[in-house]
VOPA-375088 format. One record per residue (C-alpha): residue in three letters; residue number from 1; x, y, z. Coordinates in Angstrom, 3 decimals, decimal comma, padded with zeros to 6 digits. Each point is the difference from the previous one (the first is absolute). Layout:
<sites>
<site><residuo>ala</residuo><num>NUM</num><u>X</u><v>Y</v><w>Z</w></site>
...
</sites>
This chain:
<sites>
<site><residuo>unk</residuo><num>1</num><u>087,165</u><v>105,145</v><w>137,496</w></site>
<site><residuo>unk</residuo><num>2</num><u>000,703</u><v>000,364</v><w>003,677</w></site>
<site><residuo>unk</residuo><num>3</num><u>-001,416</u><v>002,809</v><w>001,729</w></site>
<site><residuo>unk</residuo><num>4</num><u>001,624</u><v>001,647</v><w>003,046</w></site>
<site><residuo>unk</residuo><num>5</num><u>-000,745</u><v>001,930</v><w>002,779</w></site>
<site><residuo>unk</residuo><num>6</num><u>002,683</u><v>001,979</v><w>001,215</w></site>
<site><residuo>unk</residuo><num>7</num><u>-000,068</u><v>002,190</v><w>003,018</w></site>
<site><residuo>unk</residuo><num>8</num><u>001,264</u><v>001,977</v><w>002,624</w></site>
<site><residuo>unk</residuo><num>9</num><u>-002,549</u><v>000,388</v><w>002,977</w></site>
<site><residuo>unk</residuo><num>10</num><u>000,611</u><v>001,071</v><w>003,506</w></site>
<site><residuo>unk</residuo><num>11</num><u>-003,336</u><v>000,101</v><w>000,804</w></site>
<site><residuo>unk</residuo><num>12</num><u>-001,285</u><v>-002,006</v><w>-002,207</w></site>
<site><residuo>unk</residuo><num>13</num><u>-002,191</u><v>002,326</v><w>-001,848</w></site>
<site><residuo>unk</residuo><num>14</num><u>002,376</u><v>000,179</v><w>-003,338</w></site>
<site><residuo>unk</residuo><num>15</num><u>-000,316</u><v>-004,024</v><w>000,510</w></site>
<site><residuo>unk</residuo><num>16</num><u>-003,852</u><v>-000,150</v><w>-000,741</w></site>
<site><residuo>unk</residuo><num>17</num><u>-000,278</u><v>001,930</v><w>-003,533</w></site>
<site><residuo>unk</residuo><num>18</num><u>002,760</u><v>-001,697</v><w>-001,637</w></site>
<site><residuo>unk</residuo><num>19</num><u>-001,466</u><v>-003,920</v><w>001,188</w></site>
<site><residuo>unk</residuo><num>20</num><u>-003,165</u><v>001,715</v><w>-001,043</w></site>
<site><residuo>unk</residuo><num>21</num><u>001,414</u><v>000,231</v><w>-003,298</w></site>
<site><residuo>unk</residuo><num>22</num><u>002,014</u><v>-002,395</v><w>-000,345</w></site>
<site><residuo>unk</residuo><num>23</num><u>-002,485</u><v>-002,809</v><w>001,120</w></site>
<site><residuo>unk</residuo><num>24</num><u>-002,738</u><v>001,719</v><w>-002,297</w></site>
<site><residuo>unk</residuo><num>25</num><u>002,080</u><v>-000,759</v><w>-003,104</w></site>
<site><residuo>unk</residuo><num>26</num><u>001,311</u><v>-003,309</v><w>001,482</w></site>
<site><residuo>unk</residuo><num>27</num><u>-003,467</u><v>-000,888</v><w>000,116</w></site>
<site><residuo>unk</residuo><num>28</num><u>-000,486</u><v>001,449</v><w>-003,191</w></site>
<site><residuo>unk</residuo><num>29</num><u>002,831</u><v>-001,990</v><w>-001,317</w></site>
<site><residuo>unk</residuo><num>30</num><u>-000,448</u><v>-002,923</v><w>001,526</w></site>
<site><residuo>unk</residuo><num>31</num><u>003,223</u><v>000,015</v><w>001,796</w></site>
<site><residuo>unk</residuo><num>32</num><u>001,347</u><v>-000,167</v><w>003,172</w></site>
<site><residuo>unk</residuo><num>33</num><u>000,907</u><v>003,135</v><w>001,851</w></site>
<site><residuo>unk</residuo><num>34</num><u>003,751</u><v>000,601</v><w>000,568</w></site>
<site><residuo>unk</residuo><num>35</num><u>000,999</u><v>001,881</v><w>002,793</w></site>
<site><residuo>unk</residuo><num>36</num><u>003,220</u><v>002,338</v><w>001,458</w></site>
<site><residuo>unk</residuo><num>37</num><u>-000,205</u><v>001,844</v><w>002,532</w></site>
<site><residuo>unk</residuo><num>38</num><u>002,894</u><v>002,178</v><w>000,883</w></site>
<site><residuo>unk</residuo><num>39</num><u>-001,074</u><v>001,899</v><w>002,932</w></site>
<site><residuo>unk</residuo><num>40</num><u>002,529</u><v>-001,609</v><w>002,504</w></site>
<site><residuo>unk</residuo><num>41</num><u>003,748</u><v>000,350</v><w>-000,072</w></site>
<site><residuo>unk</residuo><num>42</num><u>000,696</u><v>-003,560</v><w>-000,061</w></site>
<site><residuo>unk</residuo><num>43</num><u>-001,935</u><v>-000,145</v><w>-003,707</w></site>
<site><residuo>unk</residuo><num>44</num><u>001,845</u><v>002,591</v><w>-001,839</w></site>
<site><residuo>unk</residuo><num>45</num><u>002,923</u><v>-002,232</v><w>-000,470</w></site>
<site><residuo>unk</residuo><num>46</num><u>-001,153</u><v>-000,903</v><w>-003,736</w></site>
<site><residuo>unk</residuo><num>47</num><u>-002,960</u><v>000,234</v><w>-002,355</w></site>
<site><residuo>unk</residuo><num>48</num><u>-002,291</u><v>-002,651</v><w>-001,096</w></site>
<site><residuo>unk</residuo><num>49</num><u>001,608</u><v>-001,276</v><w>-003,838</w></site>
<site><residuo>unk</residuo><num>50</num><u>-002,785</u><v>002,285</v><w>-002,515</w></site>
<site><residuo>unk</residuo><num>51</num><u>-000,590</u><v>-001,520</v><w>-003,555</w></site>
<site><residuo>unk</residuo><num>52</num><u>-000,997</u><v>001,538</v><w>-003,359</w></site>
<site><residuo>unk</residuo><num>53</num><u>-003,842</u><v>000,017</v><w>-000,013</w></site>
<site><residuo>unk</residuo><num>54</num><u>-000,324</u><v>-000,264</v><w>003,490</w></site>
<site><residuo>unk</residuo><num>55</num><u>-001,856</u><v>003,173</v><w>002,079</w></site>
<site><residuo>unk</residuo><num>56</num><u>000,751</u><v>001,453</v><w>002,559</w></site>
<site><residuo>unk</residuo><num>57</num><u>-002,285</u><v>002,110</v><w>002,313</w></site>
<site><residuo>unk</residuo><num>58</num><u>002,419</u><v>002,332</v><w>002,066</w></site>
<site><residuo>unk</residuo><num>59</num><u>-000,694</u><v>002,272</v><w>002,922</w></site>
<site><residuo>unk</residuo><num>60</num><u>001,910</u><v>001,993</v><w>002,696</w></site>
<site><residuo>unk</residuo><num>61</num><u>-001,961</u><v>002,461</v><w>002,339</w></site>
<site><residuo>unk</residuo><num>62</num><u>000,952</u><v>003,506</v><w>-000,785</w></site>
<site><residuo>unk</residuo><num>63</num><u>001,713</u><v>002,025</v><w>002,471</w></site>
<site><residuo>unk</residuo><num>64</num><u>000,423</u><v>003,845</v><w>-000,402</w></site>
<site><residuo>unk</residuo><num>65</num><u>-000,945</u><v>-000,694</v><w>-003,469</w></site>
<site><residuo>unk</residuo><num>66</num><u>002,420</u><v>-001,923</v><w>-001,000</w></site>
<site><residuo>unk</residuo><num>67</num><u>000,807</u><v>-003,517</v><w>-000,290</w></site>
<site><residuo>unk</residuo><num>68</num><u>001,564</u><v>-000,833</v><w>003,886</w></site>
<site><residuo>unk</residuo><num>69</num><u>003,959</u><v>001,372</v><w>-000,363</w></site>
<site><residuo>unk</residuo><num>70</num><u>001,057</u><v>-003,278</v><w>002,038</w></site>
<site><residuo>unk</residuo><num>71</num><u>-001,203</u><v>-002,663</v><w>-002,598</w></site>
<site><residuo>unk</residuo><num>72</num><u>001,401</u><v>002,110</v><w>-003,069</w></site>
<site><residuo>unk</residuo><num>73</num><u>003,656</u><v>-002,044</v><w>000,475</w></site>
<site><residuo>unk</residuo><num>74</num><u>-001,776</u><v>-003,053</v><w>-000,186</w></site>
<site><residuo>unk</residuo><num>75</num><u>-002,561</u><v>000,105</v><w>-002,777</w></site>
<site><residuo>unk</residuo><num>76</num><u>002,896</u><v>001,312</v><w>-001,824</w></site>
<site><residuo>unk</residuo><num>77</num><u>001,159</u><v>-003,708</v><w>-000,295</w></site>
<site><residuo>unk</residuo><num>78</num><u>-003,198</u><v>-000,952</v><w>-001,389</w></site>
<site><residuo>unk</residuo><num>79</num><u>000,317</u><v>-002,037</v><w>-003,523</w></site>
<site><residuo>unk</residuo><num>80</num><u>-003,532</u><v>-000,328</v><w>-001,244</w></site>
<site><residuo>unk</residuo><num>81</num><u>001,336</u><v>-001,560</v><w>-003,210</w></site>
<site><residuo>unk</residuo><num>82</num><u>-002,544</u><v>001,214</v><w>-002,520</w></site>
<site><residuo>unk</residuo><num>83</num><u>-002,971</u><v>-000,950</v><w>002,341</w></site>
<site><residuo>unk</residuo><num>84</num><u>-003,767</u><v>002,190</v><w>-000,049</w></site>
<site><residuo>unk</residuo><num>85</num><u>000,034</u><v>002,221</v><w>002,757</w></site>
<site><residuo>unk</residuo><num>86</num><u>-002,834</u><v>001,739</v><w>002,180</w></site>
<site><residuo>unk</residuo><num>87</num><u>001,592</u><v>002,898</v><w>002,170</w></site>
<site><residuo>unk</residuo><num>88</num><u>-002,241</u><v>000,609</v><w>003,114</w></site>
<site><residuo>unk</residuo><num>89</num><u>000,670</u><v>002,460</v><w>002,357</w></site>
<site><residuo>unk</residuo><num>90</num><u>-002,519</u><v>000,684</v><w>003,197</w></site>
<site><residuo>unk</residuo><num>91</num><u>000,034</u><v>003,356</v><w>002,034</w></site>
<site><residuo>unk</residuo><num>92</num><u>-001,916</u><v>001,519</v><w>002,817</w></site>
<site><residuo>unk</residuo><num>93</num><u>-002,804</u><v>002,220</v><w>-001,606</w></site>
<site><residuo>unk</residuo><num>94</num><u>002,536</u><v>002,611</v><w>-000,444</w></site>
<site><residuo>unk</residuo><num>95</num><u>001,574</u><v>-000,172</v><w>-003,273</w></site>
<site><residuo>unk</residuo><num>96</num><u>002,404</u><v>-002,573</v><w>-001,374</w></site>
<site><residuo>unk</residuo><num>97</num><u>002,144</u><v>003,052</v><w>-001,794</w></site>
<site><residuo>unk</residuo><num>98</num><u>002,655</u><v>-001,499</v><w>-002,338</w></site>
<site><residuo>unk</residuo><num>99</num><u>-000,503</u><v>-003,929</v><w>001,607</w></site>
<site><residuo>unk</residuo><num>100</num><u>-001,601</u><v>-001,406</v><w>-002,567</w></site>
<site><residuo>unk</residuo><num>101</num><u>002,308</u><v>001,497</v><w>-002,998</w></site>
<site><residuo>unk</residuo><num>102</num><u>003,011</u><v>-001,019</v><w>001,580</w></site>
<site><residuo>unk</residuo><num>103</num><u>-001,236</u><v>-003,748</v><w>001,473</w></site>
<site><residuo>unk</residuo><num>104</num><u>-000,340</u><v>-000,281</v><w>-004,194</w></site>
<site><residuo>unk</residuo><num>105</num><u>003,379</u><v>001,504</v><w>-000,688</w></site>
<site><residuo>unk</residuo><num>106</num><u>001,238</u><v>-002,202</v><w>001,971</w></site>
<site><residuo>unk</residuo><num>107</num><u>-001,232</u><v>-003,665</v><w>-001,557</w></site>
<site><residuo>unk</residuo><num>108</num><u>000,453</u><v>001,527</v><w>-003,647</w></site>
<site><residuo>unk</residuo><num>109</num><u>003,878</u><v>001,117</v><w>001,012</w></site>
<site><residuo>unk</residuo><num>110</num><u>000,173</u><v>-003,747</v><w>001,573</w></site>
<site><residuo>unk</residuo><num>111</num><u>-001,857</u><v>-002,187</v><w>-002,906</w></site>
<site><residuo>unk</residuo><num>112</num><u>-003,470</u><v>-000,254</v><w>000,582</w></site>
<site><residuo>unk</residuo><num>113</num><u>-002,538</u><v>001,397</v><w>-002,499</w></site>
<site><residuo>unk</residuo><num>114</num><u>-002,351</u><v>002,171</v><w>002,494</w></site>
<site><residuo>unk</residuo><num>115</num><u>-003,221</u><v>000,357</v><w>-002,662</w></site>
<site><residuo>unk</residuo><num>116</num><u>-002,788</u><v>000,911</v><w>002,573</w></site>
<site><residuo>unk</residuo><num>117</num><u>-000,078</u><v>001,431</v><w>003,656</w></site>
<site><residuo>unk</residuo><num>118</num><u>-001,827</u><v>001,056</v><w>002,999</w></site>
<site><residuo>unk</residuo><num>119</num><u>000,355</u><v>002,526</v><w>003,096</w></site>
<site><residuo>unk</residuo><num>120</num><u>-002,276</u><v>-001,528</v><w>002,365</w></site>
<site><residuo>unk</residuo><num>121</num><u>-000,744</u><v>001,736</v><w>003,982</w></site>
<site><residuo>unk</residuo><num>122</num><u>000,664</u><v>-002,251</v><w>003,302</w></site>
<site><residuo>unk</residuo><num>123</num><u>-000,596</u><v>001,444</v><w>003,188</w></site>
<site><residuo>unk</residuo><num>124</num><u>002,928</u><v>001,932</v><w>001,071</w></site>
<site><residuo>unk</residuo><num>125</num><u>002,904</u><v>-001,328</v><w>002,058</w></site>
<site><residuo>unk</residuo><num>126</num><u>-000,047</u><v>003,222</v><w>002,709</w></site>
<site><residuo>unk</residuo><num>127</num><u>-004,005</u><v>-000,130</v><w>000,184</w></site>
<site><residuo>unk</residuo><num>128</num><u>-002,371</u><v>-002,268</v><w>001,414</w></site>
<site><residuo>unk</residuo><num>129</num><u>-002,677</u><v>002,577</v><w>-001,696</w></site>
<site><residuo>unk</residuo><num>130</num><u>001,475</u><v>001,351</v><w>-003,295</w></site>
<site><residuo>unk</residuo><num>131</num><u>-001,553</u><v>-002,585</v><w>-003,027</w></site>
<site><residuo>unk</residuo><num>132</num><u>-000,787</u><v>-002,023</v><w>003,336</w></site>
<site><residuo>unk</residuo><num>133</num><u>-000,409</u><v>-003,419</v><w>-001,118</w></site>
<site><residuo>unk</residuo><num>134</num><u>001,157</u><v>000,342</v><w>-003,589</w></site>
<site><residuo>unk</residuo><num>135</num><u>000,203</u><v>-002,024</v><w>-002,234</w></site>
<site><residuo>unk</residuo><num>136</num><u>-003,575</u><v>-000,647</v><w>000,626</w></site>
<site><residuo>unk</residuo><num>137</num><u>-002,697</u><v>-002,420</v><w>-001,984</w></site>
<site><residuo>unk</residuo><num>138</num><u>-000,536</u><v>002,891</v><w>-002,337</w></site>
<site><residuo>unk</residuo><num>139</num><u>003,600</u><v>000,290</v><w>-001,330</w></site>
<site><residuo>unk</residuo><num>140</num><u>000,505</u><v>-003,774</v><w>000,142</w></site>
<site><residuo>unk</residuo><num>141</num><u>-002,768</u><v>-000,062</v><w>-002,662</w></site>
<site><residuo>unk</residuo><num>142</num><u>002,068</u><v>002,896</v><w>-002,005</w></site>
<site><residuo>unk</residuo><num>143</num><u>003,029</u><v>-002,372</v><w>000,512</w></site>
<site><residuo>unk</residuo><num>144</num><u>-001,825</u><v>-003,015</v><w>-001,806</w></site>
<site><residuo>unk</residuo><num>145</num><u>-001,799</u><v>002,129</v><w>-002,466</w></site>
<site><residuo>unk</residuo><num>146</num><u>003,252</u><v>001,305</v><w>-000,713</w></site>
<site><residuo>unk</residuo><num>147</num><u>001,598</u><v>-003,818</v><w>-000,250</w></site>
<site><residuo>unk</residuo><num>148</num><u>-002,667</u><v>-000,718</v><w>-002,883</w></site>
<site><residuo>unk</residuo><num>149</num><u>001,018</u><v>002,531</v><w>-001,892</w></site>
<site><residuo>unk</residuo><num>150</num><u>003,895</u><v>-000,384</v><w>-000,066</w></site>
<site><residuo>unk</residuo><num>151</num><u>-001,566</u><v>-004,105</v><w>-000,619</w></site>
<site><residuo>unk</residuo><num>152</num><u>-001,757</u><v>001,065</v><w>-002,867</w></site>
<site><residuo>unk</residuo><num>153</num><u>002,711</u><v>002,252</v><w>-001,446</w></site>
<site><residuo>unk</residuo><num>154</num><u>002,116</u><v>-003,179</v><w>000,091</w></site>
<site><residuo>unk</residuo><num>155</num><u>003,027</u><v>001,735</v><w>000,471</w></site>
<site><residuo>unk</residuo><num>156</num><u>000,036</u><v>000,843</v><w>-003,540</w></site>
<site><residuo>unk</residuo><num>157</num><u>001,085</u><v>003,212</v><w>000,096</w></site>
<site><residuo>unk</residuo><num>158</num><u>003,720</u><v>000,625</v><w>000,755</w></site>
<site><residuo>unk</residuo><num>159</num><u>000,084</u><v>003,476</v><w>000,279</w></site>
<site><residuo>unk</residuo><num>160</num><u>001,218</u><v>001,506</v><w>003,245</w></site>
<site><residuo>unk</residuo><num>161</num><u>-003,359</u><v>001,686</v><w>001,504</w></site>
<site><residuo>unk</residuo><num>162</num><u>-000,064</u><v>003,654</v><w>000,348</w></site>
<site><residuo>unk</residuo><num>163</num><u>-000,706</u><v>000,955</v><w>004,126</w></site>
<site><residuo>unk</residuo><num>164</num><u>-000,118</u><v>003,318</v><w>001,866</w></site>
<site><residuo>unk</residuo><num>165</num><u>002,988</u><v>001,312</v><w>001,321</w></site>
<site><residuo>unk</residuo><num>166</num><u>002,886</u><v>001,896</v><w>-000,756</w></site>
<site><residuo>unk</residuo><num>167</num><u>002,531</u><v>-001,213</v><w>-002,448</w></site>
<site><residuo>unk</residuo><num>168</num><u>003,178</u><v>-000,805</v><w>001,020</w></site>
<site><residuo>unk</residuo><num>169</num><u>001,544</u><v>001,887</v><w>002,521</w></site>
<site><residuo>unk</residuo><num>170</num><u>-002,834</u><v>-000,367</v><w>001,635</w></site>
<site><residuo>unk</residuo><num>171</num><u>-001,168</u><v>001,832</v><w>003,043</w></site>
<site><residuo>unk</residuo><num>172</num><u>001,527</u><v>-000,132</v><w>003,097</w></site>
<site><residuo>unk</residuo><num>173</num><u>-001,392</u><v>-001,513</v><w>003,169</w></site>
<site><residuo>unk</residuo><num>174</num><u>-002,888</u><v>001,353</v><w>001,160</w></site>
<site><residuo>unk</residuo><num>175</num><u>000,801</u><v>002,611</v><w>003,240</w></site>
<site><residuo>unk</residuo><num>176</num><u>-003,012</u><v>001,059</v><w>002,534</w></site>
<site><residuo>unk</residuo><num>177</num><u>000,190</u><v>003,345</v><w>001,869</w></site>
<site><residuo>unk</residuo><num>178</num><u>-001,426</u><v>000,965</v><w>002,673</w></site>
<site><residuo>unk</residuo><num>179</num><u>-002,747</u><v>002,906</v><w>000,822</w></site>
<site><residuo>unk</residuo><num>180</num><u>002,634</u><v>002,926</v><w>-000,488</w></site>
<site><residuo>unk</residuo><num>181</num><u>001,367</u><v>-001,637</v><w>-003,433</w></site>
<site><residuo>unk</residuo><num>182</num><u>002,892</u><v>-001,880</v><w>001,527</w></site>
<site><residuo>unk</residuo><num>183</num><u>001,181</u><v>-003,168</v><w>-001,050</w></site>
<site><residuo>unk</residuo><num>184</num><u>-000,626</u><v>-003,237</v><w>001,770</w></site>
<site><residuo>unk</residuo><num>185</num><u>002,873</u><v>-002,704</v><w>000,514</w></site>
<site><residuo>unk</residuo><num>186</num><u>-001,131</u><v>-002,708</v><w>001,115</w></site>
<site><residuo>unk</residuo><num>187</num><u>003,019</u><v>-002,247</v><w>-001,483</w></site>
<site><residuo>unk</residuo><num>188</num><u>001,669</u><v>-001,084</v><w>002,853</w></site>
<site><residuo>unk</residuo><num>189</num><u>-002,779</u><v>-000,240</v><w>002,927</w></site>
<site><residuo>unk</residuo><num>190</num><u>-000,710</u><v>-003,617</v><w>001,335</w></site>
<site><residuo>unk</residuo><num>191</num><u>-002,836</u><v>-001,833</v><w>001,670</w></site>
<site><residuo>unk</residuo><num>192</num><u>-000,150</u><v>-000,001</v><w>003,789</w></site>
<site><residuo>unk</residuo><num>193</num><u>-001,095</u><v>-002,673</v><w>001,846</w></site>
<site><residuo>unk</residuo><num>194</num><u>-003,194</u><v>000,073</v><w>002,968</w></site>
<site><residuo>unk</residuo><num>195</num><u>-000,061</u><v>-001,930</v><w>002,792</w></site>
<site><residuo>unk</residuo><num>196</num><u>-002,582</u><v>-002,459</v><w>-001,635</w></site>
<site><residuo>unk</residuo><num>197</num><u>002,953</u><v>-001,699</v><w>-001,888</w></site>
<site><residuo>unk</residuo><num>198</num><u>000,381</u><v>-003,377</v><w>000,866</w></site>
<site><residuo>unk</residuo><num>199</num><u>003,172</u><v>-000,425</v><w>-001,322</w></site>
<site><residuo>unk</residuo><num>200</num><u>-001,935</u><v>-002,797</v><w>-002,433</w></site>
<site><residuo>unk</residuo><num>201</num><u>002,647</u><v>000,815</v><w>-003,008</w></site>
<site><residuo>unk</residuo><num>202</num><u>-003,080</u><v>000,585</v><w>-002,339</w></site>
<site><residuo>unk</residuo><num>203</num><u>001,445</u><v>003,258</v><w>-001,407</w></site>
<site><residuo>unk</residuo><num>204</num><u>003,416</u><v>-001,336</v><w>-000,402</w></site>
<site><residuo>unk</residuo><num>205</num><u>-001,228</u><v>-002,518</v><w>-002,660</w></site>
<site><residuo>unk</residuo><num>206</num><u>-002,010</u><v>002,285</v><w>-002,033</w></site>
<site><residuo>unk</residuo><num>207</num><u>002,387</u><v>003,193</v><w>-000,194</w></site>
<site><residuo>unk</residuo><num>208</num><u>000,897</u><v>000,107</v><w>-003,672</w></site>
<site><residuo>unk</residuo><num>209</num><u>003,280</u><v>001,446</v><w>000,710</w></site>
<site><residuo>unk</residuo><num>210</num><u>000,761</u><v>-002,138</v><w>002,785</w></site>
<site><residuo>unk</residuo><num>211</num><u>000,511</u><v>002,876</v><w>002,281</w></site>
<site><residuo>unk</residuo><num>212</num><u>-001,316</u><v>-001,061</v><w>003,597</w></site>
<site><residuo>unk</residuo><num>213</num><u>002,552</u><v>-001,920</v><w>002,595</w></site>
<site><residuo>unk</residuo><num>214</num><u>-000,907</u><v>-003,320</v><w>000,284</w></site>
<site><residuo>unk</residuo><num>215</num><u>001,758</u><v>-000,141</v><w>003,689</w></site>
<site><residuo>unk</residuo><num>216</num><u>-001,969</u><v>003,022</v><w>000,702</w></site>
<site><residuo>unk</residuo><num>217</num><u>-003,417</u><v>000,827</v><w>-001,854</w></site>
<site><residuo>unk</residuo><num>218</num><u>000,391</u><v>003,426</v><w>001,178</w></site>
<site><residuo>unk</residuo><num>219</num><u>002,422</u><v>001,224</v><w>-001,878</w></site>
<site><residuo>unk</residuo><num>220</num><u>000,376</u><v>001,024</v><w>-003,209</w></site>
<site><residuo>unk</residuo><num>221</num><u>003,501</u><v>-000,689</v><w>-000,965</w></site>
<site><residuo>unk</residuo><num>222</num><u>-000,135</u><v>000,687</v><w>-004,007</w></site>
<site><residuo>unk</residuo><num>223</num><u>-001,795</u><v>002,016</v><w>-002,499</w></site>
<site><residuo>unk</residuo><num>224</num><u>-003,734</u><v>000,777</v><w>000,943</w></site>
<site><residuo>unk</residuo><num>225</num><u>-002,334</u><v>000,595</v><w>-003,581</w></site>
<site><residuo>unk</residuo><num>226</num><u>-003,281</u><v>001,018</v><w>001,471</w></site>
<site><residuo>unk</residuo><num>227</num><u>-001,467</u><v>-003,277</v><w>-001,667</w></site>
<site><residuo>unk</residuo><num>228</num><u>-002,451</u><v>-000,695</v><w>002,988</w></site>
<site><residuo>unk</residuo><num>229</num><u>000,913</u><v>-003,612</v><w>-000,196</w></site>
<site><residuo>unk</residuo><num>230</num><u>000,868</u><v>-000,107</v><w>003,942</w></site>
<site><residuo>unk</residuo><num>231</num><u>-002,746</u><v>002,863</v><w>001,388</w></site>
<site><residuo>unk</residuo><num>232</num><u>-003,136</u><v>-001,615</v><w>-002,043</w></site>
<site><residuo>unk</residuo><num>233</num><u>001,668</u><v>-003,905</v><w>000,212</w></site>
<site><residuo>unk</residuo><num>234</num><u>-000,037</u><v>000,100</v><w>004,190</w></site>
<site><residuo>unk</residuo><num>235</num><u>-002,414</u><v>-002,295</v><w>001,521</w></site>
<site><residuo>unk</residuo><num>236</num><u>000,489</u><v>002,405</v><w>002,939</w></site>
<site><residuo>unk</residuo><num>237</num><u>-000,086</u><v>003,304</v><w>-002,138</w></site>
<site><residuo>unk</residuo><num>238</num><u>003,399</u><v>000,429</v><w>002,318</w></site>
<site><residuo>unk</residuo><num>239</num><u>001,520</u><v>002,112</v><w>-003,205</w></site>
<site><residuo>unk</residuo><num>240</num><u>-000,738</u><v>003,431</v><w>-000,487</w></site>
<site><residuo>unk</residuo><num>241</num><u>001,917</u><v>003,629</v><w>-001,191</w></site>
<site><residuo>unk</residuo><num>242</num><u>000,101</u><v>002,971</v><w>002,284</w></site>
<site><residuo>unk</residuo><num>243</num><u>001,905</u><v>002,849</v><w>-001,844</w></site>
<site><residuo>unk</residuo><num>244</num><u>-001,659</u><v>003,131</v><w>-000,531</w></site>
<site><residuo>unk</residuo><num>245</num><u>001,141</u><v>000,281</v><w>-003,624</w></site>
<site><residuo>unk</residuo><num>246</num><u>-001,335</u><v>-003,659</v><w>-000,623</w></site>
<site><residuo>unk</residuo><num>247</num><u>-003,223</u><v>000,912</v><w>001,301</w></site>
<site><residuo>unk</residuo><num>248</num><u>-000,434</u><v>003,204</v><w>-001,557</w></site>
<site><residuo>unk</residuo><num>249</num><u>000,280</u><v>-001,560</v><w>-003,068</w></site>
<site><residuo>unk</residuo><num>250</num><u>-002,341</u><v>-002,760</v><w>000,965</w></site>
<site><residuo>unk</residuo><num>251</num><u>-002,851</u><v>002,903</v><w>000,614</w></site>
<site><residuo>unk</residuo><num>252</num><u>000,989</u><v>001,421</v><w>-002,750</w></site>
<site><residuo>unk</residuo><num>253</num><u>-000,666</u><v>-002,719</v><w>-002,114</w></site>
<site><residuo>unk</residuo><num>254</num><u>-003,097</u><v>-001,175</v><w>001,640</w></site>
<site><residuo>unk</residuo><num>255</num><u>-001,773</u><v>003,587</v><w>-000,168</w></site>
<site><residuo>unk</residuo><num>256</num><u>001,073</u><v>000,595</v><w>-003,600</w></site>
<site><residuo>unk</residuo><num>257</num><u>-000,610</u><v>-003,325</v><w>-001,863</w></site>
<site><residuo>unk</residuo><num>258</num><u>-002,629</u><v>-001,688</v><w>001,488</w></site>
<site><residuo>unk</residuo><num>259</num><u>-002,257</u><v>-000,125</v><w>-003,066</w></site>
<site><residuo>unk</residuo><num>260</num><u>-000,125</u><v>-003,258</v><w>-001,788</w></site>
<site><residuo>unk</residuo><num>261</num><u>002,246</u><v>-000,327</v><w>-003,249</w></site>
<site><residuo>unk</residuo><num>262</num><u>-000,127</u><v>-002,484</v><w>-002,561</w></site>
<site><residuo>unk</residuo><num>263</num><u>002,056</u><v>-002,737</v><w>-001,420</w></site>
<site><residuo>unk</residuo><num>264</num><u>001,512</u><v>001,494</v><w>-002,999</w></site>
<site><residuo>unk</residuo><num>265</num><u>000,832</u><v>-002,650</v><w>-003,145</w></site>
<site><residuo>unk</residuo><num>266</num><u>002,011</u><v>-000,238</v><w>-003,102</w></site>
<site><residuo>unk</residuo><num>267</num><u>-000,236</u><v>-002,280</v><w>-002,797</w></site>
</sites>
């Protein structure tokens, strides 16, 4: 059996309870630890070659409750040829709506056999303070608690696990409003750039989308996602939002869900 962690991470939160996992039940196994991660642009050219009886542990951050809209093109190419799967999604203390249903849809449509699964919170991608950082020692222990028990279940079982969420269609993308009951778009605003930049290129090789001129660090010359990748990976802290409607939601967020929620598991 090989085990996998797979992943999406832009700030690397999503990245530490799937190797949590994963390297649980390698140990577990005695196995080494495969890894893909397919945060970058320059990965998602391919997947890794999945086997029957191999497992997979899977996770994607969740973003307005759903799995992210720009990776659903390419994890539709996924072949997970009969492999054990562990969908994983991680959200901001919010809620992670219909991620976690549809993160499974996805690997059953695609040929993996998704038997157990997790909804795990990271601190959030607008917030320095909301789950601030999450995933702490506590839920790393949940993650390898959890790892025993999908190790002891020996991937047995091969029916698809039952999550929350609403059955396909599933929700739409979750839309904040403002004070009067307006909605919030934040869709097409982009980070701005302080005089502290020093033009080091650090944000340009961690955007997920690739978004951020390499001749000029300053602009943002594609898609933005709100990922935090470039505000929370500057050495210089150079990267930051401005727009009212951003922010609003950011307060917004912060004053309502600021009390600590759990990991939530299913096996």
């Amino acid at each position: 059996m090989n085990v996998w962690a797979v992943y999406f991470s832009a700030t690397g939160t999503t990245k530490r309870i799937v190797t949590a996992i994963a390297q649980t039940l390698c140990r577990r196994a005695g196995v080494p630890c495969r890894e893909f991660d397919f945060t970058l642009p320059a990965a998602r050219n391919g997947w890794p070659e999945f086997a029957p009886g191999d497992l997979v542990v899977f996770g994607v951050p969740v973003y307005a409750g759903r799995v992210p809209n720009v990776l659903l093109k390419y994890l539709g190419t996924a072949m997970g040829n009969g492999a054990f799967a562990v969908p994983v999604v991680l959200y901001g203390n919010r809620n992670f709506d219909d991620a976690l249903i549809e993160l499974r849809d996805i690997l059953a449509d695609h040929g993996f056999l998704p038997f157990a699964a997790a909804a795990f919170v990271g601190e959030h991608a607008f917030s320095y303070e909301l789950a601030k950082g999450r995933p702490d020692e506590r839920d790393l222990r949940r993650a390898e608690e959890f790892a025993e028990r999908i190790f002891k279940s020996r991937t047995g079982k091969c029916a698809t696990v039952d999550v929350p969420g609403t059955p396909r269609p599933y929700r739409g993308y979750y839309m904040p409003h403002d004070g009067a009951g307006n909605p919030i778009d934040i869709r097409k605003i982009k980070p701005l750039t302080s005089e502290r930049c020093d033009a080091c290129g650090e944000c340009v090789g961690v955007c997920p989308v690739g978004g951020i001129s390499r001749e000029n660090v300053r602009e943002c010359t594609g898609i933005c996602i709100k990922c935090g990748a470039c505000v929370k990976g500057c050495h210089r802290h150079a990267k930051y939002f401005e727009d009212e409607g951003y922010l609003c939601h950011l307060r917004q967020l912060e004053r309502e869900f600021g009390e600590r929620r759990e990991p939530e598991l299913f096996l």
